[in-house]
N, C-alpha and C positions, 0 to 999 in steps of 0.2 A: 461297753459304750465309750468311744473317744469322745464325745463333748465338741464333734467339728462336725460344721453343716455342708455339704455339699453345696458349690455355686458356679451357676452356668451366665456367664454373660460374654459379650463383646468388646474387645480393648483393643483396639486400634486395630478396628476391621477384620480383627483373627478370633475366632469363638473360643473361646478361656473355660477350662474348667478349674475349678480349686477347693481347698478344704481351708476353713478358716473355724476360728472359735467366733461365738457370739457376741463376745466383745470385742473383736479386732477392728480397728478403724479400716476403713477403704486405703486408705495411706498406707499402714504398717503390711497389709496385705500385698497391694503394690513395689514396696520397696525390698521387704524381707520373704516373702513367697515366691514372685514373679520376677523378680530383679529388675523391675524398671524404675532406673533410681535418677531417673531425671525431675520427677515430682519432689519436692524436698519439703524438710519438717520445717518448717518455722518457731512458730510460738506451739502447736499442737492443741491450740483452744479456738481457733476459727477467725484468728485476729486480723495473722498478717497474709494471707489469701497465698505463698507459697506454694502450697499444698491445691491450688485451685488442677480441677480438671473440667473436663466438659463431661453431662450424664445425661444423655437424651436430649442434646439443645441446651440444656443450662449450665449454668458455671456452679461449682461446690468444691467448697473445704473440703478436702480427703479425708482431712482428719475428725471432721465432725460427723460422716458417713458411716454406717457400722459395714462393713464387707457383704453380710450376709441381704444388706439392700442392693448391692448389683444385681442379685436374681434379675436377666432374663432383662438386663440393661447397657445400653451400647455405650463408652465409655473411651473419652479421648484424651488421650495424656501426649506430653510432648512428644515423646516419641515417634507420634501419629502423625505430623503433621508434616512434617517435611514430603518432599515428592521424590519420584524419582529422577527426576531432572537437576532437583541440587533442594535448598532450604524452600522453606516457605515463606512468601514474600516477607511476613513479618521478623520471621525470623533475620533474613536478609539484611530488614531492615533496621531491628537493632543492631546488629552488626555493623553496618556501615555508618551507622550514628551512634556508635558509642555509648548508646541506649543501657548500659550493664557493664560491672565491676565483678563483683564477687562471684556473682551468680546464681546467688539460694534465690529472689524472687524473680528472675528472669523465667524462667517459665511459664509461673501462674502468672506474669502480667501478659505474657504470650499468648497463654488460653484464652484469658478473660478479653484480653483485645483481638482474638480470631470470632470467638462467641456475639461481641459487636459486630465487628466489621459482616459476620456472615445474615445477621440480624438485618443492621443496618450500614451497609457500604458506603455511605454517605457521612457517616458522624462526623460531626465537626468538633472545634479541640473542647469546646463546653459539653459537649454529649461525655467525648474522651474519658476527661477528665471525672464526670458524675461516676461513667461504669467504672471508671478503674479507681473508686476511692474507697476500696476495700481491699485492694494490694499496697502492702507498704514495701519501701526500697528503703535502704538506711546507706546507701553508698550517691546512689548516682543525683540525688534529686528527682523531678519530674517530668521537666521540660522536655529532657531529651528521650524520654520511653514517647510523650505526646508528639512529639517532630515523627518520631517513628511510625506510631502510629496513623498519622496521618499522613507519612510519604506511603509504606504499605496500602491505606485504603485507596491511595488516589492509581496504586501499580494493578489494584487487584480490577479496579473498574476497568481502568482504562483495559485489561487481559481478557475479564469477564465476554461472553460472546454474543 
């Protein structure tokens, strides 16, 4: 017996099969099994939301996830989002706002701000600010990920059809 569980799930709209042990986090799994290493570790205890993906609609620390909870779960990591056309707006938009430095929590504030905006397209910077106050930045400050995301939700309405 190998001591690894068999897991079927969905990770960026492509059906995923993998072997993990029972204590592997959804993170370690992600980055050292699958190679999608745009999700990144932070602190590894659920602090600084780095590690944020989307799992059926909600936002989750990878790192607080045991792998073998993807069973038969559809699962969005940066990776996932951009189009075929070019970035996705948010993404875009940190970009042209300088929204990001280093880069470790430019993702997860990515997710956690697509996960809003797909909720609620409307957020205003007080909404913003409540959902995204479980990703921390140690470079850029705040202002400028919130500019961001409130140019993206106002690019997604106006596209929306």
């Amino acid at each position: 017996m190998t001591g690894r569980t068999h897991v079927h799930t969905s990770i960026n709209d492509t059906d995923v099969d993998f072997l993990c042990e029972s204590r592997q986090s959804l993170l370690e799994v992600l980055r050292d099994v699958l190679w999608l290493f745009g999700t990144k570790e932070g602190c590894n205890d659920g602090n600084c939301g780095a590690c944020t993906v989307i799992m059926d609609g909600r936002i989750v620390d990878s790192c607080l996830v045991l792998a073998v909870e993807a069973e038969g779960k559809t699962i969005t990591t940066i990776e996932g989002i951009a189009q075929a056309e070019g970035l996705h707006p948010l993404q875009q938009a940190f970009l042209e706002g300088d929204a990001l430095q280093c880069g470790i929590c430019t993702p997860g504030f990515v997710l956690a701000a697509k996960a809003l905006l797909d909720r609620e397209p409307d957020a205003d910077e007080t909404r913003i600010r409540h959902w995204l106050a479980g990703n921390l930045c140690r470079c850029t400050g705040y202002d400028k990920i919130v500019r961001a995301v409130l140019k993206a939700g106002k690019e997604m309405r106006e596209e929306a059809p």
